[in-house]
KEKE-3310 file (N, C-alpha, C; in steps of 0.2 Angstrom, whole numbers, plus 5000, padded with zeros to 4 digits):
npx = (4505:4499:4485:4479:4480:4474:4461:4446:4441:4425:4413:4421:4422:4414:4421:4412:4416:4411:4409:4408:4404:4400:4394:4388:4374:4366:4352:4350:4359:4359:4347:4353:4363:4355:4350:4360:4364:4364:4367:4379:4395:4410:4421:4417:4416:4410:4416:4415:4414:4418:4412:4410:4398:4405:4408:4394:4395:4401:4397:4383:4389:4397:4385:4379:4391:4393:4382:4387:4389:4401:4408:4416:4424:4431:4438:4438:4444:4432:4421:4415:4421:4436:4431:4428:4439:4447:4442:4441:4454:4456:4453:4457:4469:4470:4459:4444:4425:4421:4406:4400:4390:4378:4375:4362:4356:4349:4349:4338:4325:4335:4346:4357:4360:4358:4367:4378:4380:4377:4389:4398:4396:4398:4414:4417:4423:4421:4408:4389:4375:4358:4351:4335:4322:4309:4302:4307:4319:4337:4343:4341:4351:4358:4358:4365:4378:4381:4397:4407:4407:4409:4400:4389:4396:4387:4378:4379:4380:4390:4383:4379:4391:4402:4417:4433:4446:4458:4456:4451:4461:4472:4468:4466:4459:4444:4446:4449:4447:4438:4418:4404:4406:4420:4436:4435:4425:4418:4407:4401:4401:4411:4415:4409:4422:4429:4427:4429:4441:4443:4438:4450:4460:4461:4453:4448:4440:4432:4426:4417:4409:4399:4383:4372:4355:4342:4333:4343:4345:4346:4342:4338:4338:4328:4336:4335:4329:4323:4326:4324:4317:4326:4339:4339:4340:4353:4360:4357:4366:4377:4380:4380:4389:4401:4399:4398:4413:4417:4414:4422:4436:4438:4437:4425:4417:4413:4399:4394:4394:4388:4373:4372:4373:4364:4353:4353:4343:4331:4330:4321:4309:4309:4311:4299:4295:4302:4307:4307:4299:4308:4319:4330:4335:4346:4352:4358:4365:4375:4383:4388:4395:4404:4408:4417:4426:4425:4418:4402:4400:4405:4399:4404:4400:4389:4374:4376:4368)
npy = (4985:4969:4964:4953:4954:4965:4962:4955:4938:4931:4926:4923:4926:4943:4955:4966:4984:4995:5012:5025:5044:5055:5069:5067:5062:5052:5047:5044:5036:5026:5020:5016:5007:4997:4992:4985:4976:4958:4957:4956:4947:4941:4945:4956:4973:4989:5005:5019:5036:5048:5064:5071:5074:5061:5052:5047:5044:5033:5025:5019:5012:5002:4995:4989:4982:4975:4962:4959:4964:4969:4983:4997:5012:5028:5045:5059:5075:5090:5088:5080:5071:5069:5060:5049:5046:5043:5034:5022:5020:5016:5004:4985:4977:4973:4966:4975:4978:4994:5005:5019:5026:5037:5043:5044:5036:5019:5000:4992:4976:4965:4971:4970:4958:4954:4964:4959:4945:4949:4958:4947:4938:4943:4949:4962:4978:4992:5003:5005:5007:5011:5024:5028:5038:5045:5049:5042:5036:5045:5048:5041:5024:5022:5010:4992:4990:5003:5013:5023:5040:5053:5059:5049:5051:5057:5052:5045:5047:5050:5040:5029:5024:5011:5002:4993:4993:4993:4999:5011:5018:5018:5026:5039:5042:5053:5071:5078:5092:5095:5097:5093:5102:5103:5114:5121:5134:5122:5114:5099:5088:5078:5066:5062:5070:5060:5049:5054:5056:5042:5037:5042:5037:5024:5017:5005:5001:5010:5003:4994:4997:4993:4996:4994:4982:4991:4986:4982:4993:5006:5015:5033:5049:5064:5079:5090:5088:5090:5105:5120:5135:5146:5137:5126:5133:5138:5127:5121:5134:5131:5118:5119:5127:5120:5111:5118:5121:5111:5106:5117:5114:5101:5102:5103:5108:5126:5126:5115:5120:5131:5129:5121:5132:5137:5129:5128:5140:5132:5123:5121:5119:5107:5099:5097:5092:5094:5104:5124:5133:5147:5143:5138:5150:5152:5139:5144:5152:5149:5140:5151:5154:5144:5143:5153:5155:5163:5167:5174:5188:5181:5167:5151:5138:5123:5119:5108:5093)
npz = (5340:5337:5328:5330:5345:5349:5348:5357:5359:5352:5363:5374:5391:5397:5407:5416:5420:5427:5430:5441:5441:5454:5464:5474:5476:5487:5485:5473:5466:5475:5469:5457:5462:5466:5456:5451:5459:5463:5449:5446:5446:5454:5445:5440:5441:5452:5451:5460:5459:5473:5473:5481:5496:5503:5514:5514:5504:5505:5514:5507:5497:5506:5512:5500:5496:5507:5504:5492:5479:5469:5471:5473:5482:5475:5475:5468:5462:5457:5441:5428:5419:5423:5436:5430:5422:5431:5439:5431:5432:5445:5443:5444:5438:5423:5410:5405:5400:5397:5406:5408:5417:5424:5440:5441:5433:5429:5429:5419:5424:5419:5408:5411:5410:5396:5390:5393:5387:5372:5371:5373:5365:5353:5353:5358:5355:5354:5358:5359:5368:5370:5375:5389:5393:5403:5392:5380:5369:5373:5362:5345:5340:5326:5314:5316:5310:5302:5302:5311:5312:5309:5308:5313:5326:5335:5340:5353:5368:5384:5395:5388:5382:5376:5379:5377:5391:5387:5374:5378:5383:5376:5366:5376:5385:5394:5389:5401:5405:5398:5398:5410:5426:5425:5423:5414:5403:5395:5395:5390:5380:5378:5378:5363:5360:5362:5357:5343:5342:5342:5331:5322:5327:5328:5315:5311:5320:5321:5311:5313:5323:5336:5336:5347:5350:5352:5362:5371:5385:5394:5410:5413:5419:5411:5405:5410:5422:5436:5438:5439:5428:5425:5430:5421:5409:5408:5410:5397:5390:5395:5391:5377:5374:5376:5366:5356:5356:5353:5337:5333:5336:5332:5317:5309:5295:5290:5285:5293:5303:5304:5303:5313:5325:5319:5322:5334:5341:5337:5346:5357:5353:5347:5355:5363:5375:5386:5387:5385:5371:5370:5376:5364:5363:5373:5370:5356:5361:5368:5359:5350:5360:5360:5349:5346:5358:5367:5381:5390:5401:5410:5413:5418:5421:5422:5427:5442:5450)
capx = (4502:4495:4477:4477:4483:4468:4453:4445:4438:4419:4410:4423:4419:4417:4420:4411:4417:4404:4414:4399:4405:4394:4393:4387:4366:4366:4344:4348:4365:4355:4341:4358:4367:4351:4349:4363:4363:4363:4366:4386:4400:4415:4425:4413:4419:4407:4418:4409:4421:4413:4417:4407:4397:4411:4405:4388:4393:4405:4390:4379:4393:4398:4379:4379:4396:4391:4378:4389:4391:4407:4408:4423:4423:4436:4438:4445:4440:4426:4423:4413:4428:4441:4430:4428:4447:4451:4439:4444:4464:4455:4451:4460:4474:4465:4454:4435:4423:4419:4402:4397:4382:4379:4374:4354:4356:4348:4349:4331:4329:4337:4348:4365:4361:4357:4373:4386:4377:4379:4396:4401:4392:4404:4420:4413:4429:4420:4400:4384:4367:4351:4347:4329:4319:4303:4300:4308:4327:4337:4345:4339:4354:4358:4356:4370:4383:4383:4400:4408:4412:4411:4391:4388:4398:4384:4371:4382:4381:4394:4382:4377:4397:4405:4423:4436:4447:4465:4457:4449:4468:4474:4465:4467:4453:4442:4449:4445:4445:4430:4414:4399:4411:4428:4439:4435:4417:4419:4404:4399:4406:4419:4412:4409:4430:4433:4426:4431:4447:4443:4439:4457:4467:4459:4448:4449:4436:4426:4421:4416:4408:4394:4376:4368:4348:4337:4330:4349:4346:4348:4336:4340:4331:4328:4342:4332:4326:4323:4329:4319:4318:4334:4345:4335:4343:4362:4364:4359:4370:4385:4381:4380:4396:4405:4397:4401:4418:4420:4415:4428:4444:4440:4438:4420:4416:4409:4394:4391:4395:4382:4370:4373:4372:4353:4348:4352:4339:4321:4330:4314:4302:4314:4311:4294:4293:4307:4310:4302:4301:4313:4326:4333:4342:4351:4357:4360:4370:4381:4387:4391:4403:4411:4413:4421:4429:4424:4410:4400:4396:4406:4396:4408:4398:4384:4371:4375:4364)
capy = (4979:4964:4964:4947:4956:4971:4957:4949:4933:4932:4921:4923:4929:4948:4956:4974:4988:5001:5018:5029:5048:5058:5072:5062:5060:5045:5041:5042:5031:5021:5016:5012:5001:4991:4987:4982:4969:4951:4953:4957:4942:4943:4948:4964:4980:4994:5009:5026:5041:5053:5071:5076:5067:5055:5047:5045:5038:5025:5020:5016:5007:4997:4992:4986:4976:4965:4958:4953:4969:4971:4990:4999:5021:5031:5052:5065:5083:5090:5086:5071:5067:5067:5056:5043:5043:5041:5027:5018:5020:5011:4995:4981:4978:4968:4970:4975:4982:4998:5007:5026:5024:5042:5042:5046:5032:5011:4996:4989:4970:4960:4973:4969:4950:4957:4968:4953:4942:4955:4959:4941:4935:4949:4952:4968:4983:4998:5001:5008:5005:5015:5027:5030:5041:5046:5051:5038:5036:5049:5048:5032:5022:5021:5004:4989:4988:5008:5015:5028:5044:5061:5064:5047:5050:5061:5048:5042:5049:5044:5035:5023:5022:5004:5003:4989:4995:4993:5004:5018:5020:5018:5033:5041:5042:5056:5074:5081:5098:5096:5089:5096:5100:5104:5118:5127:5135:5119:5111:5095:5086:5072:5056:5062:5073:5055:5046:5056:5052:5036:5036:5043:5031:5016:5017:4997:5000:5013:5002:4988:5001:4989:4998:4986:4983:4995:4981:4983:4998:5010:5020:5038:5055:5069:5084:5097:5086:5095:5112:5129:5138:5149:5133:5126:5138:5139:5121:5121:5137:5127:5113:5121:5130:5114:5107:5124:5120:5105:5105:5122:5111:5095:5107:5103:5112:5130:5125:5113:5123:5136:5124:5118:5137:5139:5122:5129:5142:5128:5118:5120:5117:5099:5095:5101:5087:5095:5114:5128:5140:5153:5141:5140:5157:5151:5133:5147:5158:5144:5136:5155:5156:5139:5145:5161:5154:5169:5170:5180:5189:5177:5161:5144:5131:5120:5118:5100:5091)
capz = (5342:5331:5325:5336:5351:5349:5348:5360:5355:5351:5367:5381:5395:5397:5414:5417:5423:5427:5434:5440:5445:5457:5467:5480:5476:5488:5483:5464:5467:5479:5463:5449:5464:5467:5449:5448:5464:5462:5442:5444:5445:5459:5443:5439:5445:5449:5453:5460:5461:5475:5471:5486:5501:5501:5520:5514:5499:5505:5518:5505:5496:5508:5511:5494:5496:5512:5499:5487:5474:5469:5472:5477:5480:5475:5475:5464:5461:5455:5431:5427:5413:5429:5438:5425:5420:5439:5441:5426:5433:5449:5442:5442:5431:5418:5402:5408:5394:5401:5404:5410:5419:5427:5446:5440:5427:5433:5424:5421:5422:5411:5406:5413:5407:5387:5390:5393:5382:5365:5370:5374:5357:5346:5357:5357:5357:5356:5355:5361:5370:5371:5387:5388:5399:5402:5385:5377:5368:5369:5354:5341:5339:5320:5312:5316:5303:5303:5302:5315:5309:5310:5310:5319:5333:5339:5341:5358:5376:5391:5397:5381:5378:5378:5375:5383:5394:5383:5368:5379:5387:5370:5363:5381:5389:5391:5391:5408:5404:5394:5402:5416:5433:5421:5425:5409:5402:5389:5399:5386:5374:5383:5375:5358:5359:5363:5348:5336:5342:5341:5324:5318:5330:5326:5312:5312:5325:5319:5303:5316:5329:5337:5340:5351:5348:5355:5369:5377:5386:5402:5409:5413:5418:5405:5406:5415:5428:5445:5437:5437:5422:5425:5430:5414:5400:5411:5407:5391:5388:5395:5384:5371:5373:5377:5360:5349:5355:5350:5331:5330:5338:5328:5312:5305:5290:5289:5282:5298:5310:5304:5303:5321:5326:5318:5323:5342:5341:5337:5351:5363:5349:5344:5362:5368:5381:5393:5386:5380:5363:5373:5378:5360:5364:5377:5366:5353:5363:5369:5354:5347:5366:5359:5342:5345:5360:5372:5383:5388:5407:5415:5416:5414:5424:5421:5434:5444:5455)
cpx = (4498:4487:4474:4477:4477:4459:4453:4441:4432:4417:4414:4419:4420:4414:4418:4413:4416:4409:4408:4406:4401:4397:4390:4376:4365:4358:4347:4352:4363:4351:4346:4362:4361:4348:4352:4366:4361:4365:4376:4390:4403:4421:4421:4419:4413:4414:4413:4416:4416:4417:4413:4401:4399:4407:4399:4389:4395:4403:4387:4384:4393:4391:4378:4384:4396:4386:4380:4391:4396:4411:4415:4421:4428:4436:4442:4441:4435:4427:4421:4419:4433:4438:4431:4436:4448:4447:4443:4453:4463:4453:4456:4466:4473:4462:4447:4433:4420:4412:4403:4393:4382:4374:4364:4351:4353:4349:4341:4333:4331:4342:4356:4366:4364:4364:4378:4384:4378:4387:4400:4399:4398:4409:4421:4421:4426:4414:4397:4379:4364:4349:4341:4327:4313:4298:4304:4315:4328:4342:4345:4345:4355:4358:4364:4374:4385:4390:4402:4411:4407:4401:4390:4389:4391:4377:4374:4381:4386:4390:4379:4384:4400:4411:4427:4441:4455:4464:4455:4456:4471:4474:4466:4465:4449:4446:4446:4446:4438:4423:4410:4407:4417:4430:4440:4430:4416:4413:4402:4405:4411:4416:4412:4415:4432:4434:4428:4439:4450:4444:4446:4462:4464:4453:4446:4442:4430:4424:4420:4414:4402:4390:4373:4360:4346:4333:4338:4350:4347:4345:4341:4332:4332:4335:4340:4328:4328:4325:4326:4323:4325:4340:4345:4340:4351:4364:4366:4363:4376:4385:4383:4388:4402:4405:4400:4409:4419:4421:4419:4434:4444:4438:4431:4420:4412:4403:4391:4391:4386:4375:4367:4372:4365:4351:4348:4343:4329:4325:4324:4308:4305:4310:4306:4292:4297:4308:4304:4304:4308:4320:4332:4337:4347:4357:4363:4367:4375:4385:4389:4396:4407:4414:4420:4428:4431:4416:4407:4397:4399:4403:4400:4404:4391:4382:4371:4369:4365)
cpy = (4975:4966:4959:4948:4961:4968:4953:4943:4932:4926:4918:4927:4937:4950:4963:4978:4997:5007:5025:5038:5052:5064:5071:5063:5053:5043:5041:5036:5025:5018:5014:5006:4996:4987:4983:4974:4963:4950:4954:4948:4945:4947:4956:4967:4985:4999:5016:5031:5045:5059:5076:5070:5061:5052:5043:5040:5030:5020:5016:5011:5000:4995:4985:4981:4971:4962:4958:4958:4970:4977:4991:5007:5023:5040:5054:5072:5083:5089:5078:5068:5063:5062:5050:5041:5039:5033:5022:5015:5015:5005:4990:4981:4973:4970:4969:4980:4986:5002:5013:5027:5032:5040:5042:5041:5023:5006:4990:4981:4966:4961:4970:4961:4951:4958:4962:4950:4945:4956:4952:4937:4937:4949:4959:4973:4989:4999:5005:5006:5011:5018:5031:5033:5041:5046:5048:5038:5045:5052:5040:5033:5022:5013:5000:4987:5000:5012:5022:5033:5050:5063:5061:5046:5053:5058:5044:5046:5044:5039:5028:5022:5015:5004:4997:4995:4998:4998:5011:5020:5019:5025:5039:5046:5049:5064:5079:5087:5102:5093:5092:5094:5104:5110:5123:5129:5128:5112:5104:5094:5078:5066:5059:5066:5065:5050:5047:5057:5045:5033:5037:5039:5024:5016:5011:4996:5006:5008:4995:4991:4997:4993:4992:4987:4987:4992:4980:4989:5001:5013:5027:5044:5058:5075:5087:5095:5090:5101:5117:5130:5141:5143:5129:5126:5137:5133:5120:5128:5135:5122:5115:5125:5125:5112:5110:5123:5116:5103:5111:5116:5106:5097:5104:5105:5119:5129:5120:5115:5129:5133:5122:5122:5139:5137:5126:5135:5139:5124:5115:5119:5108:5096:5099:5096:5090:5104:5116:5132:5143:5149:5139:5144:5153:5143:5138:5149:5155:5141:5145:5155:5151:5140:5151:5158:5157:5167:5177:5183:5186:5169:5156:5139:5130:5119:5108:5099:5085)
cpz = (5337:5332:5332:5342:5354:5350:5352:5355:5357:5358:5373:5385:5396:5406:5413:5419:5420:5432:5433:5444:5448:5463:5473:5481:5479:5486:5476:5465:5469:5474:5459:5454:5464:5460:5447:5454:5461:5453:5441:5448:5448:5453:5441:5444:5445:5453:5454:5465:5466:5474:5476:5491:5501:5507:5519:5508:5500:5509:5518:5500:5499:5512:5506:5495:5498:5509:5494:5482:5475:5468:5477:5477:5481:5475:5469:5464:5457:5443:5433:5421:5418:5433:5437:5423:5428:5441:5437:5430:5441:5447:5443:5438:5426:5414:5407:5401:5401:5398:5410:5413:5424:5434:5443:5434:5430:5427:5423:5420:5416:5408:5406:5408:5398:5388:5387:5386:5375:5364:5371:5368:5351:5349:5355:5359:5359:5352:5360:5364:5370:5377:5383:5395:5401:5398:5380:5376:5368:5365:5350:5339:5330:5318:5314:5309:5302:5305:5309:5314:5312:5312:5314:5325:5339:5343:5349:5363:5381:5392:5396:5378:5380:5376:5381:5384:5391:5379:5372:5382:5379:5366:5367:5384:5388:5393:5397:5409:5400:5401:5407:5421:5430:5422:5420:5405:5396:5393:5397:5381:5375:5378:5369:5354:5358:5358:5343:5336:5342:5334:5320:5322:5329:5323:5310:5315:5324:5312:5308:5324:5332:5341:5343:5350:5353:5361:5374:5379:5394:5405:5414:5416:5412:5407:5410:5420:5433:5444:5438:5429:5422:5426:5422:5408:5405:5410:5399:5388:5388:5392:5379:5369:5373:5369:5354:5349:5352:5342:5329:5330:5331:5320:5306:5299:5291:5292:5289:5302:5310:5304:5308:5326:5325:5322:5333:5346:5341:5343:5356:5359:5348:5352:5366:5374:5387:5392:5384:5373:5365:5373:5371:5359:5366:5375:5359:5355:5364:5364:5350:5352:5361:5352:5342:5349:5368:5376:5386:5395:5412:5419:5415:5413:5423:5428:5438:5449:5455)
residu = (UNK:UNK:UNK:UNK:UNK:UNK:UNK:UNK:UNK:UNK:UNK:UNK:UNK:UNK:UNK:UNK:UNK:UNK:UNK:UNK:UNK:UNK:UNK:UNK:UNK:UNK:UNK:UNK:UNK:UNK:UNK:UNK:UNK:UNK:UNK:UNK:UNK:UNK:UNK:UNK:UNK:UNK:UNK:UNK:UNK:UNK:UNK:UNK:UNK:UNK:UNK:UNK:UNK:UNK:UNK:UNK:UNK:UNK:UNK:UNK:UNK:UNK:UNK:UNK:UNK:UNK:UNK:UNK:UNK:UNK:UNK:UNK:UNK:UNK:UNK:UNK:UNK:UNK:UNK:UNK:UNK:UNK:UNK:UNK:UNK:UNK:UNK:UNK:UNK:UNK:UNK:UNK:UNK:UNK:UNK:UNK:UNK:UNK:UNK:UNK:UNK:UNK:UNK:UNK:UNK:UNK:UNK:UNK:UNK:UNK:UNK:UNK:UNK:UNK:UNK:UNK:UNK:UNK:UNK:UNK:UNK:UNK:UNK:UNK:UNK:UNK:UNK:UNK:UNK:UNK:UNK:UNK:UNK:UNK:UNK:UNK:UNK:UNK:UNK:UNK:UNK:UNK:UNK:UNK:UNK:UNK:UNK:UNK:UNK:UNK:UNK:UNK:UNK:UNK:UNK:UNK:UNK:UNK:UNK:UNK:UNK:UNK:UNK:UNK:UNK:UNK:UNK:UNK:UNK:UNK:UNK:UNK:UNK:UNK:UNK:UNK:UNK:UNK:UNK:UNK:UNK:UNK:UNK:UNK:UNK:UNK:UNK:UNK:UNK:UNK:UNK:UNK:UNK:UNK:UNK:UNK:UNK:UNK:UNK:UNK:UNK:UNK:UNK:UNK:UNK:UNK:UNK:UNK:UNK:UNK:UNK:UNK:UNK:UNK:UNK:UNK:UNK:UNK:UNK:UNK:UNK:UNK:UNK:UNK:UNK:UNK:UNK:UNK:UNK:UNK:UNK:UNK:UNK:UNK:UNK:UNK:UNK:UNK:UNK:UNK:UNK:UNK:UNK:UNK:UNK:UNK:UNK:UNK:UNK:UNK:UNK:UNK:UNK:UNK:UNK:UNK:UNK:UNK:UNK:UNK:UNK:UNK:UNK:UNK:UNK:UNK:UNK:UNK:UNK:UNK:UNK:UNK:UNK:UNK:UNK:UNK:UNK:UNK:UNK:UNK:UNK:UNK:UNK:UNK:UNK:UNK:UNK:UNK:UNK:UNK:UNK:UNK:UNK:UNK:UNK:UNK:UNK:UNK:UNK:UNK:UNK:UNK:UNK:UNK:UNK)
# end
């Protein structure tokens, strides 16, 4: 494919397509569609996969739609990876820059406007925005003109990913084996396996990765919202396991890996706003299952809500 054929042209119009997957949380779902009412265009797309209280979801849906949102809902099995491929595969057949937006995720105002505007300013390919919580960002974007590689990718979450629609199918898509929900202990991961697939399929696009300012953002909750202390540490042991994976398959260095493996242990001291000292074990323990490739007792899944 030409170079000309890969780039949108800076200051057209860009159309969004937002593909939410859910386990059917119809309040949180309920607060991401209402922020995003009145600010989408008949060309927008939201898609929202339900992977569970499908009736309720398609309720509040079609709530939303006889006032104008251009929301559709689709199914698939349970893996937030599989849900998002399936959304995407519902869209139209046309180019949309696509966004992640997790069911528990809103768009404050102005956001969606920023959004277009940055991407219709650049003919943005493939990029990032800022999810903020409680407690602020959770992870500081690196500066624009920053490079996309191997360390960087990790400054990204699904749902601060911006990609158009032709290269995330180019790359092809996220691997839905990975990812909270997924059918194998590999619980984390999917949006950062996909980058760094990004980077070696089209490195054109990693050195032209667009962080967007820190004022075009998302808002989000924290990880261990609504959790007990036991559900708590079982996610982050499924994270973790997911993540330990990942830096084996796509072949790190040693030397990172062990590093990545310490670093698991101060986890709840990094993060004293949501975890505790303790919970370090259990980030620990999880990146030694991904390294190895075994676990351990039989745990696979990460706790959903």
């Amino acid at each position: 494919m030409a170079e000309a054929d890969r780039t949108s042209v800076a200051g057209t119009r860009v159309d969004l397509g937002l593909v939410v997957s859910t386990l059917g949380r119809v309040r949180a779902l309920d607060r991401l569609l209402a922020s995003l009412d009145g600010r989408l265009g008949p060309s927008d797309r939201v898609v929202v996969v339900a992977q569970g209280a499908v009736p309720e979801v398609r309720a509040l849906a079609a709530r939303y739609a006889d006032k104008g949102l251009p929301v559709v809902v689709t199914t698939s099995k349970r893996g937030a990876a599989l849900g998002r491929n399936t959304g995407v595969a519902a869209l139209p057949a046309r180019d949309f820059l696509l966004g992640f937006p997790n069911d528990t995720t809103w768009f404050p105002d102005g956001a969606v406007e920023a959004l277009r505007s940055a991407a219709e300013a650049s003919g943005l390919q493939a990029g990032a925005l800022t999810v903020v919580d409680e407690n602020g960002p959770k992870f500081v974007l690196p500066p624009a003109g920053t490079v996309l590689d191997r360390r960087s990718v990790w400054s990204v979450i699904e749902m601060g990913l911006l990609v158009r629609r032709d290269v995330f199918l180019e790359v092809g898509g996220f691997d839905a084996a990975m990812g909270t929900g997924g059918p194998t202990p590999w619980q984390a991961g999917e949006a950062t396996d996909f980058l760094l697939r990004l980077v070696r399929r089209r490195p054109d696009l990693a050195q032209r990765f667009e962080w967007l300012p820190p004022d075009v953002r998302v808002g989000g909750v924290p990880d261990p919202h609504g959790l007990s202390a036991a559900e708590r540490r079982r996610k982050l042991r499924s994270y973790g396991r997911g993540l330990g994976r990942l830096v084996t398959v796509h072949g790190y260095p040693l030397w990172w890996r062990a590093a990545y493996l310490l670093a698991g242990l101060v986890f709840g001291f990094r993060n004293p706003a949501t975890h505790t000292p303790g919970d370090g074990w259990w980030a620990f323990l999880g990146r030694l299952e991904g390294y190895t490739g075994r676990t351990i007792g039989g745990q696979t899944a990460a706790v959903q809500r």
